[in-house]
C-alpha positions in Angstrom: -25.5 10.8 -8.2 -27.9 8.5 -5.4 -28.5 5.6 -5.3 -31.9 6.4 -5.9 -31.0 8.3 -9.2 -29.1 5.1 -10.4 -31.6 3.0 -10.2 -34.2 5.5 -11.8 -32.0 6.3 -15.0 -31.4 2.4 -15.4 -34.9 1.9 -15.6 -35.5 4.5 -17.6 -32.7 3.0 -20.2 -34.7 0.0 -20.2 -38.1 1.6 -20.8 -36.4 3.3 -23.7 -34.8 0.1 -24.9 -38.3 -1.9 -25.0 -39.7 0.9 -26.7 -37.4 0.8 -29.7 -37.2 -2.8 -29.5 -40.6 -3.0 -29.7 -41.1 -0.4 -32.6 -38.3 -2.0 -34.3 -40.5 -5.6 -34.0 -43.5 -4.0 -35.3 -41.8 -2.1 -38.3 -40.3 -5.3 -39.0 -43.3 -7.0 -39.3 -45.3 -4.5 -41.3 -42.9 -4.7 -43.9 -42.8 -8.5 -44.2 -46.5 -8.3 -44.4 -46.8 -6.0 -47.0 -44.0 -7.8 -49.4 -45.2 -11.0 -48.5 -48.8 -11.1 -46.8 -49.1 -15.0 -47.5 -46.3 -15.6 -45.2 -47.0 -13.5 -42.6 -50.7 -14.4 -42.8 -51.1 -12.2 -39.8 -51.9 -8.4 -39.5 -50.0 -7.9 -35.9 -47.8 -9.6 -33.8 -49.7 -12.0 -31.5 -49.7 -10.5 -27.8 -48.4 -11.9 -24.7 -51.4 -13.5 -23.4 -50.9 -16.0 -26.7 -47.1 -16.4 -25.4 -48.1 -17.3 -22.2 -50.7 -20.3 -23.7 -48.1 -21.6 -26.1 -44.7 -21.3 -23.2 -47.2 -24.1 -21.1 -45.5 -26.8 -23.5 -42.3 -25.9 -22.4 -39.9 -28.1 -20.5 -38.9 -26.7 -17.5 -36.2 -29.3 -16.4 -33.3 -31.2 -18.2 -31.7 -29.6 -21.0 -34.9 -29.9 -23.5 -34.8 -28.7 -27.2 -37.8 -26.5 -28.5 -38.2 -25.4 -32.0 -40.3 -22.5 -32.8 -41.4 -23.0 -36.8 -42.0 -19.4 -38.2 -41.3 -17.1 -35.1 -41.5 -13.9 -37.0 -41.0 -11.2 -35.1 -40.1 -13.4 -32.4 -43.7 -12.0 -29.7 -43.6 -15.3 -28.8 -40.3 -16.2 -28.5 -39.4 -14.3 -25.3 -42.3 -16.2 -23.3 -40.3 -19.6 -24.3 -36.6 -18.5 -23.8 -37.9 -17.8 -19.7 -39.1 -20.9 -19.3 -36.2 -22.7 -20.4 -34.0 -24.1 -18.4 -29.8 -23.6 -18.3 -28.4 -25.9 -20.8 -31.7 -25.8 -23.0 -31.5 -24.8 -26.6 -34.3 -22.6 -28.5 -34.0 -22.3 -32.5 -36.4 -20.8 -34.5 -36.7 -21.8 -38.4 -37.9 -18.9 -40.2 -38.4 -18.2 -43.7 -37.7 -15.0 -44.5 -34.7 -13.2 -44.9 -35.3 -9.7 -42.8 -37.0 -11.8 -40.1 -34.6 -13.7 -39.6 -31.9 -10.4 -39.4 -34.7 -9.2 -36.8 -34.8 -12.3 -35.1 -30.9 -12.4 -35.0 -30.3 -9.0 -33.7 -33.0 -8.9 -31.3 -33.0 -12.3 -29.7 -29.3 -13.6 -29.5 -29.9 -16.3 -27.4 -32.5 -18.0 -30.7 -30.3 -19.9 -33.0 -32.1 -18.7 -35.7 -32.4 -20.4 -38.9 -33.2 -19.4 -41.9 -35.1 -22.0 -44.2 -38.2 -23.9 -45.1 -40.0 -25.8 -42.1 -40.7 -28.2 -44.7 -36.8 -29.3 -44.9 -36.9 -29.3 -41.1 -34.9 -32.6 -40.9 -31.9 -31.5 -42.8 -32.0 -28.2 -41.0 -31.6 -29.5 -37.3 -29.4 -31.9 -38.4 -27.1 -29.6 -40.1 -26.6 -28.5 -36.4 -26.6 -31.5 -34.6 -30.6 -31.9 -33.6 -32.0 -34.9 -33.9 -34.4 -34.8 -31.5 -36.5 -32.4 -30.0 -39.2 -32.0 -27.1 -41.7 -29.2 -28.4 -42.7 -27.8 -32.0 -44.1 -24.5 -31.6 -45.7 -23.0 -34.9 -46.6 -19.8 -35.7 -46.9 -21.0 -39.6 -50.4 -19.7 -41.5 -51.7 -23.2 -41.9 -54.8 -21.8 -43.3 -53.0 -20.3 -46.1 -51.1 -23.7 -47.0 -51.6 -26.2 -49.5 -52.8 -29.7 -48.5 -49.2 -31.0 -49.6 -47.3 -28.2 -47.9 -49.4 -28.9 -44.5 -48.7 -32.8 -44.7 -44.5 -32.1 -45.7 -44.1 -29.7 -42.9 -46.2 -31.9 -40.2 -44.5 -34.9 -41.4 -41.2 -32.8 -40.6 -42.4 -32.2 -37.6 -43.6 -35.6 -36.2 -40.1 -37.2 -37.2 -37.9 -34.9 -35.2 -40.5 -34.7 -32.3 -39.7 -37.1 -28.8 -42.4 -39.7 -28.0 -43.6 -37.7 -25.4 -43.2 -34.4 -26.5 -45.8 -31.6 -27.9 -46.6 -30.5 -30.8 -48.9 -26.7 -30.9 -49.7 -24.5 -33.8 -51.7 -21.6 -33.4 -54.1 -19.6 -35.9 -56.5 -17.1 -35.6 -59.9 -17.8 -34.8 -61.9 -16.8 -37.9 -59.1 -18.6 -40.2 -59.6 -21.6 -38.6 -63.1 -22.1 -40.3 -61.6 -21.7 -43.4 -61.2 -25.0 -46.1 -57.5 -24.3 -45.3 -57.9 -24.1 -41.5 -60.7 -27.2 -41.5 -58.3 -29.5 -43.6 -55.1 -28.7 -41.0 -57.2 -29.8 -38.1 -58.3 -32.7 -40.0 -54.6 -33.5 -40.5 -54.2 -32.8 -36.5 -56.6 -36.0 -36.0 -55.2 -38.4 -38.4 -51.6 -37.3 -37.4 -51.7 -37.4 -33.0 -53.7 -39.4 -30.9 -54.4 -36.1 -28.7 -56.0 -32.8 -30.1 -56.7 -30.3 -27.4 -58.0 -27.0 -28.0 -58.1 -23.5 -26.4 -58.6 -20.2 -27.7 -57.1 -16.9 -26.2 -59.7 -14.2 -26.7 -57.3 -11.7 -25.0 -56.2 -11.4 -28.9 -57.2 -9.2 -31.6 -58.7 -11.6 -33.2 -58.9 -14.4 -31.2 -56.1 -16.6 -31.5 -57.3 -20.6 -31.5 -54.8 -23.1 -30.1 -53.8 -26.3 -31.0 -52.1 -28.7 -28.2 -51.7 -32.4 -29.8 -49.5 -35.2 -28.4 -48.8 -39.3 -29.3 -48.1 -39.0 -32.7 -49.7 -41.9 -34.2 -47.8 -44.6 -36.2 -48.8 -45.5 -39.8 -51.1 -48.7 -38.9 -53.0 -46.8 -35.9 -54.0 -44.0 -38.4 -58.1 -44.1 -38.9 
């Protein structure tokens, strides 16, 4: 066998690889959404222009932490992990069960974690985080109470570094919801920087949400 040949089969073993990892990813998330579409709140994985967007937050240097809160499938979690640098560490805290198996035998370098964002604390503690540089949320705001948003922001802003970032994502039409107007009302009374951008290279449109500074108790408006 050439060199040539080699090189060809190899690639082909990776094409074929991606293909089932990426039917596997969508099968996955079909059957989430169907047992639990309130979850999910989403009716296909997000696509790698959206990856691309959120990885910007992403430490390059050091040995950052970055928490990804409801990764899902994980279509975002590939653009993080290559930004990272050695000695970084990537967990993802996801809710349901059979993601998380996904998530665990598709992305072994994610220290998966399967639990409620809204216990986030406990849950990074429990494995020696108590600090970290970036929140990355996938989490259906829209589809939250006004309780459940606060607990699992609060979570959020306690673990998160002075200077670090905080981004959630939601699709474009959901943020005009009550749901999606109350969570960026929250954004503003919670940091002291709201940035938006919206990746239309999405279907739908996938709004972003970039905030920094979170703001203490008696600088609140």
């Amino acid at each position: 066998m050439t060199a040539h040949q080699d090189h060809r089969d190899s690639r082909l073993g990776r094409t074929v690889r991606d293909a089932v990892g990426k039917f596997d990813e969508y099968r996955t998330f079909l059957t989430s959404a169907v047992h639990n579409p309130r979850m999910m709140g989403a009716a296909t994985p997000t696509s790698p222009a959206v990856a691309a967007v959120v990885s910007q937050v992403v430490p390059t240097t050091g040995e950052p932490v970055v928490v990804e809160l409801g990764p899902g499938t994980g279509s975002l979690s590939d653009g993080i992990h290559r930004r990272l640098p050695p000695g970084a560490r990537h967990l993802g805290v996801e809710l349901g069960a059979e993601l998380a198996t996904h998530l665990r035998r598709n992305k072994p370098w994610l220290e998966v974690v399967n639990g409620d964002a809204g216990e986030l604390t406990a849950l990074l503690a429990d494995r020696g985080v108590e600090r970290v540089d970036a929140v990355i949320s996938s989490i259906p705001w829209s589809l939250i109470d006004d309780a459940g948003q606060r607990r699992i922001l609060d979570q959020a802003v306690e673990v998160l570094v002075p200077h670090g970032a905080f981004t959630a994502l939601t699709y474009l039409p959901a943020s005009r919801s009550v749901g999606g107007k109350r969570f960026r009302e929250l954004l503003g009374g919670t940091f002291d920087e709201v940035l938006t951008s919206v990746t239309w290279l999405n279907a739908p449109p996938i709004l972003h949400y970039i905030c920094r500074r979170p703001l203490r108790p008696q600088e609140k408006p």
